[in-house]
SERO-4910 file (N, C-alpha, C, O; in steps of 0.05 Angstrom, whole numbers):
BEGIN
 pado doro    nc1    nc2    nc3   cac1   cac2   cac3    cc1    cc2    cc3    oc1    oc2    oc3
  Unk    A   -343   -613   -103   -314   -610   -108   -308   -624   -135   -316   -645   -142
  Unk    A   -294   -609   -145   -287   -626   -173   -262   -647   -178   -240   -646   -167
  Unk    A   -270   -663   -194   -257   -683   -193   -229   -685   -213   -233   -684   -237
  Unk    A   -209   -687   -205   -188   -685   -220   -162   -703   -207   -155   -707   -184
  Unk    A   -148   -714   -240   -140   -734   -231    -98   -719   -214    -87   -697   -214
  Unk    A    -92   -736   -206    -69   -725   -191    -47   -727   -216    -38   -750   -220
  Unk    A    -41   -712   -227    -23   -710   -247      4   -721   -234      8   -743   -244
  Unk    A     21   -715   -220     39   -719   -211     43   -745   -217     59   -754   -234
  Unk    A     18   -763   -194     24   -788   -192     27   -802   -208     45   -818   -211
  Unk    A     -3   -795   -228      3   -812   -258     28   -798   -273     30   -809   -294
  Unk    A     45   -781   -270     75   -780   -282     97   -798   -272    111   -807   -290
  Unk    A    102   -803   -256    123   -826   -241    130   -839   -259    152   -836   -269
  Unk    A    111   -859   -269    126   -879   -285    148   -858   -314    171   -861   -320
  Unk    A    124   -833   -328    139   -818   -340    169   -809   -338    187   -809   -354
  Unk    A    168   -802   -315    201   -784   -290    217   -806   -295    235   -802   -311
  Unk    A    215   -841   -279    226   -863   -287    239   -870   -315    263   -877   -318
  Unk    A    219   -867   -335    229   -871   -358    244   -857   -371    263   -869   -382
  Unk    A    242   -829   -373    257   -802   -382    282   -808   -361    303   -811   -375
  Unk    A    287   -811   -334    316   -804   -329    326   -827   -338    349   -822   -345
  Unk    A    319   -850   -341    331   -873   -356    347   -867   -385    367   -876   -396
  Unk    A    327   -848   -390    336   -836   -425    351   -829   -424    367   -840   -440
  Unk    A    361   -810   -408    379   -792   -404    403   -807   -392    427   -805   -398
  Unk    A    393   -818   -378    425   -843   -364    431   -859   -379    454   -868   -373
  Unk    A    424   -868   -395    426   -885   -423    444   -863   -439    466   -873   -443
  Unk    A    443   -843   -447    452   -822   -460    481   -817   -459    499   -815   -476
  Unk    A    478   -814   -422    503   -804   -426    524   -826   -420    547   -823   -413
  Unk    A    512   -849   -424    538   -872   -428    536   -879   -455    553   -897   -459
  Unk    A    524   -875   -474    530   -870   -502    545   -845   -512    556   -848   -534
  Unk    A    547   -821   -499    556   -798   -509    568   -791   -477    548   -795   -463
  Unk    A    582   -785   -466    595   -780   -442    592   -743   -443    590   -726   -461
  Unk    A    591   -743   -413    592   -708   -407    610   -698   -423    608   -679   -438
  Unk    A    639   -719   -415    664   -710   -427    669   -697   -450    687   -680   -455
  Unk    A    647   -709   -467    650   -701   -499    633   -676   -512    636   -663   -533
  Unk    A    611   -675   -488    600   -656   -494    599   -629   -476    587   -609   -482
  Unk    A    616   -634   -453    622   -608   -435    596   -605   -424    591   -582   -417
  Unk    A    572   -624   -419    546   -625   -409    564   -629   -378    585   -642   -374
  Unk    A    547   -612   -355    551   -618   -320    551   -640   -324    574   -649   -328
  Unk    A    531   -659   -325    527   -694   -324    519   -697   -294    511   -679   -279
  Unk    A    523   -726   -287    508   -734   -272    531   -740   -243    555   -740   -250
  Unk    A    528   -743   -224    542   -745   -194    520   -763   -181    496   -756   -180
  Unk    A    532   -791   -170    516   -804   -150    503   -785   -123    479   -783   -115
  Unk    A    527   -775   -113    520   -765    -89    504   -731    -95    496   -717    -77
  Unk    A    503   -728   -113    489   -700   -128    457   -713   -132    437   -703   -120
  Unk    A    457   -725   -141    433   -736   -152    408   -749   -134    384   -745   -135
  Unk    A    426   -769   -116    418   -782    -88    405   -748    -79    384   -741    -90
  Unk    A    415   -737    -68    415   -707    -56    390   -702    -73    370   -699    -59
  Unk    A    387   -701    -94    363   -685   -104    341   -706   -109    318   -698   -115
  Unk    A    345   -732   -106    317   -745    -99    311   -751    -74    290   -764    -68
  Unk    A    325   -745    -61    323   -742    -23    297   -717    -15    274   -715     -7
  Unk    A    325   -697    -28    297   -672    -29    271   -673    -37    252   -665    -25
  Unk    A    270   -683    -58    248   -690    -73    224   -710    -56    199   -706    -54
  Unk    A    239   -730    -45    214   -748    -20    209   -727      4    188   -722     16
  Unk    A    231   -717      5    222   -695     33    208   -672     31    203   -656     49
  Unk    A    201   -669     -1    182   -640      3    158   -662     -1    136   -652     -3
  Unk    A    158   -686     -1    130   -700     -3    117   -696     11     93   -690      6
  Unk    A    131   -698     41    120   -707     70    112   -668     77     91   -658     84
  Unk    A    140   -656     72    129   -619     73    116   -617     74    105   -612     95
  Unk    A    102   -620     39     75   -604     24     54   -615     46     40   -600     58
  Unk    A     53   -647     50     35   -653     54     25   -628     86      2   -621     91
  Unk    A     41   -624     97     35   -614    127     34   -586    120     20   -573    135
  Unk    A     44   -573    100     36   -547     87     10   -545     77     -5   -526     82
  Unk    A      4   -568     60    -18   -567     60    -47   -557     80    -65   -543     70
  Unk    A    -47   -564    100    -73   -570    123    -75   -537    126    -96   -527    119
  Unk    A    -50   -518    139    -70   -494    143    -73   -479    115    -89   -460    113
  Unk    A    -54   -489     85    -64   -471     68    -93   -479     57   -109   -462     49
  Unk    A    -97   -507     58   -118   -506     46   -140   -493     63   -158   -485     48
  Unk    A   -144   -488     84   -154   -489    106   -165   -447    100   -187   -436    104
  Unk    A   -142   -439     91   -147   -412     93   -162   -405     50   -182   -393     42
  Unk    A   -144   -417     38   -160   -418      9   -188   -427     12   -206   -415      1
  Unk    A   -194   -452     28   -229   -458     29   -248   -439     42   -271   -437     35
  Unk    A   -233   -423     65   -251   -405     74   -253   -379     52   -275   -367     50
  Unk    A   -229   -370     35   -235   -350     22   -255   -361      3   -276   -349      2
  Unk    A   -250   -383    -13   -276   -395    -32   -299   -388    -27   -316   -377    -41
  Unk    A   -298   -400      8   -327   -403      7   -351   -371     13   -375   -366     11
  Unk    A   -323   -355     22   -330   -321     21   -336   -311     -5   -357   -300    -10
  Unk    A   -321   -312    -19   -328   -301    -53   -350   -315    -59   -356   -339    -58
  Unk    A   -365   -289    -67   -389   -299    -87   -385   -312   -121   -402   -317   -138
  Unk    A   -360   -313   -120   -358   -313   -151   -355   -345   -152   -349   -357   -131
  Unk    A   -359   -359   -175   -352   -384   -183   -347   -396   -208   -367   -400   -221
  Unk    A   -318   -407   -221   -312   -411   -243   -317   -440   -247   -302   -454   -234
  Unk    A   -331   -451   -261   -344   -485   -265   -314   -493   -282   -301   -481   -299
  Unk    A   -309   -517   -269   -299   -534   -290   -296   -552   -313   -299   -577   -311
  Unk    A   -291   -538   -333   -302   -550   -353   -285   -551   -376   -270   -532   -377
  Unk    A   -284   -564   -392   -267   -574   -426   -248   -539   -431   -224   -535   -432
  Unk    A   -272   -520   -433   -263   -504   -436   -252   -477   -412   -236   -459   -417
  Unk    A   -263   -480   -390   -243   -468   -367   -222   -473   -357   -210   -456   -343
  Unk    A   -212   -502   -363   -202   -517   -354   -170   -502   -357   -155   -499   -338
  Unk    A   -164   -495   -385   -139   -487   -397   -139   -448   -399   -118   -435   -403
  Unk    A   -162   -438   -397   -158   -419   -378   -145   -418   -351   -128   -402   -342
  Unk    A   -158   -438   -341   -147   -430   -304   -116   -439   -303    -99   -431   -287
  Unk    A   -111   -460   -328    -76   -460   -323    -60   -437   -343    -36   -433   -343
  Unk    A    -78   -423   -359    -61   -397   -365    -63   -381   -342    -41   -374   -334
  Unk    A    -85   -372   -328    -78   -351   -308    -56   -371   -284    -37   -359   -273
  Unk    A    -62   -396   -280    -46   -403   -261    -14   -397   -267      4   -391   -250
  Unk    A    -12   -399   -298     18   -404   -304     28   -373   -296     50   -367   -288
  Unk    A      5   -354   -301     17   -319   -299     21   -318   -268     31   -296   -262
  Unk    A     18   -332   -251     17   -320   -222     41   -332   -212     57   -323   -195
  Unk    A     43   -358   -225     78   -378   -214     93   -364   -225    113   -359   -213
  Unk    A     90   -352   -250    113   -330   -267    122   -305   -240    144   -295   -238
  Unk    A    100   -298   -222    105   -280   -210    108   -282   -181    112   -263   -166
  Unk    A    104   -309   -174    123   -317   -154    145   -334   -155    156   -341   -134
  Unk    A    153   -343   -179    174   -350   -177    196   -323   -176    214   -320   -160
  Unk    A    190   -308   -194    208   -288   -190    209   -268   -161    229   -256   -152
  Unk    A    183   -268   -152    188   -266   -121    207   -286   -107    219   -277    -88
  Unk    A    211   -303   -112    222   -321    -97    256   -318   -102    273   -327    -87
  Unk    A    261   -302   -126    289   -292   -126    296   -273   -121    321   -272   -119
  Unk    A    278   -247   -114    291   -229   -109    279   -209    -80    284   -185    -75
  Unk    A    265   -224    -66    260   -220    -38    273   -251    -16    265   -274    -13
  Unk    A    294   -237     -5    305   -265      3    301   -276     19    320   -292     22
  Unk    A    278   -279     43    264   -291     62    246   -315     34    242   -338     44
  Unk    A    238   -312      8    228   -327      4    244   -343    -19    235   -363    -30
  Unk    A    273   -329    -23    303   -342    -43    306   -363    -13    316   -384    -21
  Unk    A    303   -365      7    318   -375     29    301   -414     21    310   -437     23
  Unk    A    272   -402     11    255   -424     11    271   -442    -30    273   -466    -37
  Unk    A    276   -419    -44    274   -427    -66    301   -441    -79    304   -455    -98
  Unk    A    321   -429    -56    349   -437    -71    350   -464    -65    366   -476    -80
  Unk    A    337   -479    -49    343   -510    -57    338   -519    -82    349   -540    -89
  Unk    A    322   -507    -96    322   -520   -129    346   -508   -144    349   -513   -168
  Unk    A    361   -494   -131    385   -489   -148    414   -492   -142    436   -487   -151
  Unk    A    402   -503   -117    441   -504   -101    451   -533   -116    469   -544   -102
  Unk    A    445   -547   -137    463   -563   -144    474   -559   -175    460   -554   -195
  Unk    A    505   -563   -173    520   -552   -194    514   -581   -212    532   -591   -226
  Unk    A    499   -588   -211    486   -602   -245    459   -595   -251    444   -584   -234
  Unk    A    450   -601   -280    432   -603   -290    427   -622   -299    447   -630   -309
  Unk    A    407   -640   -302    397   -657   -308    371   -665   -288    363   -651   -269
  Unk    A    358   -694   -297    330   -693   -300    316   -698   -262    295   -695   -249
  Unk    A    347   -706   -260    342   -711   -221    333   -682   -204    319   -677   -184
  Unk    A    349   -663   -224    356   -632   -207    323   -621   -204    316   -607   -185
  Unk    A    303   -629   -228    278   -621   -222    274   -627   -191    272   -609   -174
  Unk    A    271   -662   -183    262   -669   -157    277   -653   -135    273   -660   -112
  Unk    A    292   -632   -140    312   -616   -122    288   -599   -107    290   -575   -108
  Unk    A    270   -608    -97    252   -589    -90    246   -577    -45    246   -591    -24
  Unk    A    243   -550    -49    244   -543    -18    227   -563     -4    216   -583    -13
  Unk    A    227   -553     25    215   -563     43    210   -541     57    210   -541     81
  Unk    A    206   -522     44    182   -500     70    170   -481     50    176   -457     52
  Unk    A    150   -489     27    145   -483     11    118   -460     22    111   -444      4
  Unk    A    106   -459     41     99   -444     66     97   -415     51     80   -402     63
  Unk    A    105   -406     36    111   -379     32    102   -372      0    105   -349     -8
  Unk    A     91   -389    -17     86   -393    -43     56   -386    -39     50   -363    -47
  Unk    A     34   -403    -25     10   -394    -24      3   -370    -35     -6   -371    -58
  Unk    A      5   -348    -25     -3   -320    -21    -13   -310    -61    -33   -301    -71
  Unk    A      8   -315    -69      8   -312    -96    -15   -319   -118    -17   -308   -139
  Unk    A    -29   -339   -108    -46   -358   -111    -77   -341   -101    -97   -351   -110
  Unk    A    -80   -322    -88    -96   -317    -75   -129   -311    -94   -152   -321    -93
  Unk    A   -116   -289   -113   -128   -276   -131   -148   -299   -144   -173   -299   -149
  Unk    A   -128   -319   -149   -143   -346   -160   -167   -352   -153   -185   -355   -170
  Unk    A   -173   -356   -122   -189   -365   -106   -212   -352   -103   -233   -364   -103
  Unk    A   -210   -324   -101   -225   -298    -93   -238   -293   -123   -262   -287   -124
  Unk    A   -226   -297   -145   -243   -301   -176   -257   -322   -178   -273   -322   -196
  Unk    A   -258   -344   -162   -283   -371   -156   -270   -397   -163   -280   -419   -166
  Unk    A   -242   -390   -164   -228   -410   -181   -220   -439   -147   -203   -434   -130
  Unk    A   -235   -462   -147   -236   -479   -132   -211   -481   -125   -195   -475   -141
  Unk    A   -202   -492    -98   -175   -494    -94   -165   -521   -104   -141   -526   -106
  Unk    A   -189   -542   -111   -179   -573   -129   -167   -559   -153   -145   -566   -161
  Unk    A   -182   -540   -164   -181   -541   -189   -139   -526   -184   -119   -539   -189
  Unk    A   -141   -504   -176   -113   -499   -168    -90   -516   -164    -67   -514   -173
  Unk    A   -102   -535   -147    -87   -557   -138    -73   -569   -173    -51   -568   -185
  Unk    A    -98   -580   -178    -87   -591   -212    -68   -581   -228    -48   -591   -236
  Unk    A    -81   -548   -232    -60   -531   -240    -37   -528   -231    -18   -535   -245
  Unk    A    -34   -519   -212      2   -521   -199     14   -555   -203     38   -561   -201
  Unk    A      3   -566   -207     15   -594   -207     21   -600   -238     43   -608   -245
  Unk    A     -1   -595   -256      5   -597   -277     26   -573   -284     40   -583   -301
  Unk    A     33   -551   -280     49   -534   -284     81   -546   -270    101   -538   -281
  Unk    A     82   -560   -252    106   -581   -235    109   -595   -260    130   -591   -273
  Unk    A     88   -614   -270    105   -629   -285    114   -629   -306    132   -645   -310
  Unk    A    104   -613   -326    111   -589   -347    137   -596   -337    148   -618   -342
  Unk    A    146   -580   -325    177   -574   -318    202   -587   -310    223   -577   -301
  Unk    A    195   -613   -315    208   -639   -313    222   -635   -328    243   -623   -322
  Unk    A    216   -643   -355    228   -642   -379    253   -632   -384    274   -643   -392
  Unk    A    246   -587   -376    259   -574   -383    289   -587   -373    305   -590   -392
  Unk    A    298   -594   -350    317   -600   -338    337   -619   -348    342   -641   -337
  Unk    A    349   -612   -369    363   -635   -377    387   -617   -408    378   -605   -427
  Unk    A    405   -621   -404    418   -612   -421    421   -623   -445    436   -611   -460
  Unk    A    407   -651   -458    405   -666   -472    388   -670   -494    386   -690   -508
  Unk    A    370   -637   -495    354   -628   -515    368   -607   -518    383   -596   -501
  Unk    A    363   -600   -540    380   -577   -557    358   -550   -556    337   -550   -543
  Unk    A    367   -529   -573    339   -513   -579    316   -527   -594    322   -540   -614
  Unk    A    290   -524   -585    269   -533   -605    262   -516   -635    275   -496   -639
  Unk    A    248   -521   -650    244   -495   -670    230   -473   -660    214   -471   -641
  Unk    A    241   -454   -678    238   -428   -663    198   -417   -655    190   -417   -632
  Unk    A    185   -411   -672    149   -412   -653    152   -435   -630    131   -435   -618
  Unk    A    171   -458   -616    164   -466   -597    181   -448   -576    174   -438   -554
  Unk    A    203   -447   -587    220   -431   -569    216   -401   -553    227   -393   -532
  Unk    A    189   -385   -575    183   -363   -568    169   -358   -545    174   -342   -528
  Unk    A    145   -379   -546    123   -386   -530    122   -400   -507    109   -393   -487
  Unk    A    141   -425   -509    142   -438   -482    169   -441   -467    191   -443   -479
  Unk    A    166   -442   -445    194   -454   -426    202   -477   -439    184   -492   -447
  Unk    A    227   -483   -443    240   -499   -459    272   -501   -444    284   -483   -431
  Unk    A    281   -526   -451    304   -542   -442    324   -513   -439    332   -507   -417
  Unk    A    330   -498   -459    348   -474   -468    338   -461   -452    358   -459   -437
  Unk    A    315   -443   -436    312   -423   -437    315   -432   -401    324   -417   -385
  Unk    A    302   -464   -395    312   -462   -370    334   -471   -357    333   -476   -332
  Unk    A    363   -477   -377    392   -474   -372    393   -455   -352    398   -456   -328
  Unk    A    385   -426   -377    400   -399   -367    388   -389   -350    394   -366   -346
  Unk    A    358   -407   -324    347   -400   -310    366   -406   -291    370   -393   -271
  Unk    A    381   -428   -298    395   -449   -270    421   -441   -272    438   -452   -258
  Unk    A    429   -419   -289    460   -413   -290    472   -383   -273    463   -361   -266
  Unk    A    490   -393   -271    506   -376   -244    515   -348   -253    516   -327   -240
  Unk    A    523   -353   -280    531   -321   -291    525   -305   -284    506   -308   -269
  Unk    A    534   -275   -287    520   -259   -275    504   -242   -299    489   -223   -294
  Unk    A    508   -254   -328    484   -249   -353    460   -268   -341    438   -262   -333
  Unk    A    466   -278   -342    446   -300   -339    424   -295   -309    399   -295   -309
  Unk    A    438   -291   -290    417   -288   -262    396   -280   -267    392   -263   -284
  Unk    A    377   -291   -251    345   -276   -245    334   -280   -271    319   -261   -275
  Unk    A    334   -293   -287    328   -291   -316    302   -320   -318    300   -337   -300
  Unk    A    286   -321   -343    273   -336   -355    259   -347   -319    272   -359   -302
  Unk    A    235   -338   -319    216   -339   -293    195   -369   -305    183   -380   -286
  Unk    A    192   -375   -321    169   -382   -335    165   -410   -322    185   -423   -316
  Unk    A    140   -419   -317    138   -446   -319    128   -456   -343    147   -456   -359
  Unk    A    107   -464   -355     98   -466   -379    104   -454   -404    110   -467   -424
  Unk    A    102   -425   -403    102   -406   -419    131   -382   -409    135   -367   -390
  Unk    A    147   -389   -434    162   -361   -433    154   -341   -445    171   -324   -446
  Unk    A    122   -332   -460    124   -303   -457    117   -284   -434    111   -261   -440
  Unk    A    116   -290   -414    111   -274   -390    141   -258   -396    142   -235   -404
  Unk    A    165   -273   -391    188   -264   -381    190   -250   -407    209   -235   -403
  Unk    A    182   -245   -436    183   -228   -451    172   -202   -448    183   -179   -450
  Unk    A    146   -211   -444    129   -184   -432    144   -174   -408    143   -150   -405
  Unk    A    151   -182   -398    161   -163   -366    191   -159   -367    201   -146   -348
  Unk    A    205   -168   -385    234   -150   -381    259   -183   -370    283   -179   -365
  Unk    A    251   -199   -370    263   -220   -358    269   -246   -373    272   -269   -364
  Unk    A    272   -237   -398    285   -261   -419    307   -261   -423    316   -239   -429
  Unk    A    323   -280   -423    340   -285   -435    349   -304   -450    351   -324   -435
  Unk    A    360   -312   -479    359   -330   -494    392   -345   -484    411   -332   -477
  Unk    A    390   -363   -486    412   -386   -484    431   -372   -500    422   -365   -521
  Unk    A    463   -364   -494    488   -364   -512    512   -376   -508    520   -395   -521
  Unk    A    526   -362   -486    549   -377   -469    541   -405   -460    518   -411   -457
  Unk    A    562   -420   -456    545   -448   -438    545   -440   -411    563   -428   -399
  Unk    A    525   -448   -401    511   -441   -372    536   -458   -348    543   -481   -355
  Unk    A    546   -451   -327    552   -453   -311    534   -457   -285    531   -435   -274
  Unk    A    518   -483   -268    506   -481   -258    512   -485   -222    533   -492   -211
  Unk    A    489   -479   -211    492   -470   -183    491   -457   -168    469   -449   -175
  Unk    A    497   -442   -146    505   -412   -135    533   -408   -151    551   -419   -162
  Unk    A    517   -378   -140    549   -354   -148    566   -362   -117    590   -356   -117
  Unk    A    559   -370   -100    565   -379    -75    559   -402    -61    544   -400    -41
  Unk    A    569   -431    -70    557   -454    -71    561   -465    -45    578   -456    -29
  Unk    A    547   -482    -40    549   -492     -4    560   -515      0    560   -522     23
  Unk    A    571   -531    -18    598   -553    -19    577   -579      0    589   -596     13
  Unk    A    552   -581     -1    540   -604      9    526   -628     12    530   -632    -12
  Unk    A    517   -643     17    502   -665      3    486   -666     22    464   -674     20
  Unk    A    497   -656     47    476   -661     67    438   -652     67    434   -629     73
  Unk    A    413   -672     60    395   -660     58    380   -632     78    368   -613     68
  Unk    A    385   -637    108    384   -610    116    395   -596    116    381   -577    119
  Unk    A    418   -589    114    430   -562    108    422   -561     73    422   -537     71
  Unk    A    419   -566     61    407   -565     41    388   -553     41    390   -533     27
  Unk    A    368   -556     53    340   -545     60    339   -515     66    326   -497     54
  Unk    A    361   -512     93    358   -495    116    377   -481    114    373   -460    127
  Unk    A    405   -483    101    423   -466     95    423   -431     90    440   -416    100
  Unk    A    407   -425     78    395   -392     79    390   -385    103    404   -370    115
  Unk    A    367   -396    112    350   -400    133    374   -386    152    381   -362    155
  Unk    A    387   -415    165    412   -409    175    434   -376    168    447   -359    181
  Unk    A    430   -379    153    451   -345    139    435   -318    142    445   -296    147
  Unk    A    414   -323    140    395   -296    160    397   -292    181    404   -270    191
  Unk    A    390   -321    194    401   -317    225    426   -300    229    427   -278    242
  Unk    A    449   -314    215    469   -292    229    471   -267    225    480   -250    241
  Unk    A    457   -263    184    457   -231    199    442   -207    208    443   -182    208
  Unk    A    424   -229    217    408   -219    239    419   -209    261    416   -186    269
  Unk    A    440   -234    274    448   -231    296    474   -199    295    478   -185    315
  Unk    A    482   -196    279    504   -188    261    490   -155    261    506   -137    265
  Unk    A    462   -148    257    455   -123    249    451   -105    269    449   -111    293
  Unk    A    451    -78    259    469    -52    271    440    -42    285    440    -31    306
  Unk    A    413    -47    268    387    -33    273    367    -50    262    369    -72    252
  Unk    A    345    -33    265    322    -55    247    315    -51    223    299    -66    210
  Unk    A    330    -22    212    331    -21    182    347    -47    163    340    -59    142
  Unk    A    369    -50    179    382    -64    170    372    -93    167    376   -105    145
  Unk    A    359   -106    190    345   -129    192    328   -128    178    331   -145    161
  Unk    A    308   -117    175    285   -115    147    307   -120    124    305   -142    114
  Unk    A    328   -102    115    337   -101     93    342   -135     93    325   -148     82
  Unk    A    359   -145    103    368   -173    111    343   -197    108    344   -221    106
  Unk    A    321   -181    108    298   -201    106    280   -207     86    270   -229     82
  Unk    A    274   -178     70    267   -176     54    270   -159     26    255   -157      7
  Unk    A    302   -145     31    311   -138     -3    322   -170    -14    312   -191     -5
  Unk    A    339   -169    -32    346   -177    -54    365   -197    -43    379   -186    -26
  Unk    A    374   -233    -46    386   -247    -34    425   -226    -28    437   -229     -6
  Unk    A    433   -215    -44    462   -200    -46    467   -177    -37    487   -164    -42
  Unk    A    440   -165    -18    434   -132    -12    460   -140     12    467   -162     22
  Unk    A    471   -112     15    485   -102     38    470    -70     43    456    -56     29
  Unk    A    482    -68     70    471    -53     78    495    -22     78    520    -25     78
  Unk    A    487     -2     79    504     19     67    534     20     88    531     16    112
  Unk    A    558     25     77    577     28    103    571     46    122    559     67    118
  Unk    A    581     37    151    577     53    166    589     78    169    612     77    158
  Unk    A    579    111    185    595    131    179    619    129    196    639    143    191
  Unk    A    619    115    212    645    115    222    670     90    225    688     83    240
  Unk    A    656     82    199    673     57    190    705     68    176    703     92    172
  Unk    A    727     60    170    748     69    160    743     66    125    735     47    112
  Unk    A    753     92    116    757     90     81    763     74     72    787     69     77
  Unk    A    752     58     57    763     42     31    785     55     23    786     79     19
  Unk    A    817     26     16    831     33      5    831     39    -25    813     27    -38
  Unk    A    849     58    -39    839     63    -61    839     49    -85    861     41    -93
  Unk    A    818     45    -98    809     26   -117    795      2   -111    791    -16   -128
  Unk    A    782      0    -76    766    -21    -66    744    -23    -75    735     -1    -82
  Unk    A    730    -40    -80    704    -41    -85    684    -36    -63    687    -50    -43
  Unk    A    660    -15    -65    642    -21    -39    626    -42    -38    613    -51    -57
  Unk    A    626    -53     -4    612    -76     -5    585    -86    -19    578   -110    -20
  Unk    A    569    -65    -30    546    -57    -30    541    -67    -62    517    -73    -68
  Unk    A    561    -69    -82    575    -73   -105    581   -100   -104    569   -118   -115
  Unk    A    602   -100    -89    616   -123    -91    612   -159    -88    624   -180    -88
  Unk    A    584   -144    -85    564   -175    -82    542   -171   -104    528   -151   -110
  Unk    A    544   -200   -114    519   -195   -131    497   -195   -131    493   -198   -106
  Unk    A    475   -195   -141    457   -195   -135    438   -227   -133    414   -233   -132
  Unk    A    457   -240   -133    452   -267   -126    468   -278   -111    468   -303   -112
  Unk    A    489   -265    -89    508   -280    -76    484   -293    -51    460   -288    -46
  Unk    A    501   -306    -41    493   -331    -18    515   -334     -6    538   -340    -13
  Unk    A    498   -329     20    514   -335     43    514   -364     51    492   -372     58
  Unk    A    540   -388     52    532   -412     51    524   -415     80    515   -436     87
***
């Protein structure tokens, strides 16, 4: 097994020092002056709560995924060595497969149910990274291809972690745009505003962890213009860490309970977090100039 060091851990003291930067900042320059979200005790508390609690998660997520990645390893004949130079291969392909489950993760909503805790808080800054789920259970799968090409699940491990802390950074409204060849190429402070913004220009947009040209190549960029408004389009007014967590979760259930057939329940489970389901035929006409329900939600609404 190869040996690699835990990136994360050796970042802490990093995370420590950077939100210091930043809290230093904005009592030299106030939100006020700059129309930056800023910072909230009870916002912030909330997202390093989350943050210890996907510790304990991952860790119990861990046991059957690794469990099912070691048996595929040890089935594939194939094997990618780690080395100086594979090393930054396996985090380019790693970064192309988070590009493509993160965006799974917005627009099939059994797995938005897992993802919107990194976005249900209406600030930005460097705490909102630690905003992280607790039933992360549903990300694996994506990863698979990795494994089945010979790619070790340590070595994966590294990669997804180093691709986590990459993304620290971005979180903070207190970097401006970088120059433009950085701006093109990588995820950047700007590009992941308008990931975390509520607009409805803005939704579903900039997927990237490392690298924003994925979301160029595939139709899913968008450059920073308006100032970002962050949060849900349908915010859940909470601090509480489980409902935090489980709040989706919870909003399936009902309309689960709520559905007419099992078309409908699939739809409810697995289209788009804002899907409705078509009116019924023997429902009464919309008055004229109503919007249909089907419309009238976006494609990012949330049920709190």
């Amino acid at each position: 097994m190869p040996h690699l060091p835990d990136v994360v851990l050796w970042s802490i003291p990093a995370f420590l020092l950077l939100t210091a930067v930043e809290l230093v900042s904005y009592r030299l320059r106030p939100a006020e002056e700059t129309g930056d979200a800023g910072y909230e005790v009870k916002d912030a508390a909330t997202s390093i709560g989350m943050g210890a609690g996907s510790l304990v998660f991952d860790a119990l997520w861990k046991i059957p995924i690794v469990a099912v990645y070691t048996a595929l390893y040890e089935l594939t004949p194939l094997r990618v060595p780690v080395l100086w130079w594979t090393l930054p291969l396996m985090l380019l392909v790693q970064d192309f497969f988070y590009y493509w489950s993160h965006r799974g993760h917005h627009v099939i909503r059994i797995l938005w149910a897992c993802h919107v805790v990194h976005h249900s808080s209406r600030k930005f800054n460097l705490t909102t990274a630690l905003r992280q789920p607790w039933t992360t259970l549903t990300v694996w799968p994506f990863y698979l291809p990795m494994i089945a090409a010979g790619v070790h699940p340590a070595a994966l491990a590294f990669c997804s972690s180093a691709n986590l802390v990459y993304q620290f950074w971005v979180h903070t409204e207190r970097v401006g745009k970088l120059p433009r060849p950085l701006e093109y190429v990588l995820n950047t402070a700007s590009h992941h505003r308008v990931h975390h913004a509520s607009q409805g220009g803005y939704l579903d947009r900039n997927y990237g962890g490392i690298l924003i040209v994925w979301d160029r190549m595939f139709g899913s960029f968008v450059a920073e213009g308006e100032k970002p408004v962050y949060g849900l389009t349908k915010n859940i007014d909470t601090y509480n860490p489980l409902r935090v967590a489980t709040h989706e979760y919870a909003a399936i259930a009902r309309d689960l309970r709520a559905a007419r057939d099992w078309r409908e329940r699939l739809g409810r489970v697995f289209r788009g977090p804002g899907w409705q389901p078509a009116p019924r035929q023997d429902a009464p006409a919309p008055a004229a100039g109503a919007v249909p329900a089907a419309e009238a939600v976006s494609a990012h609404e949330r049920a709190a």
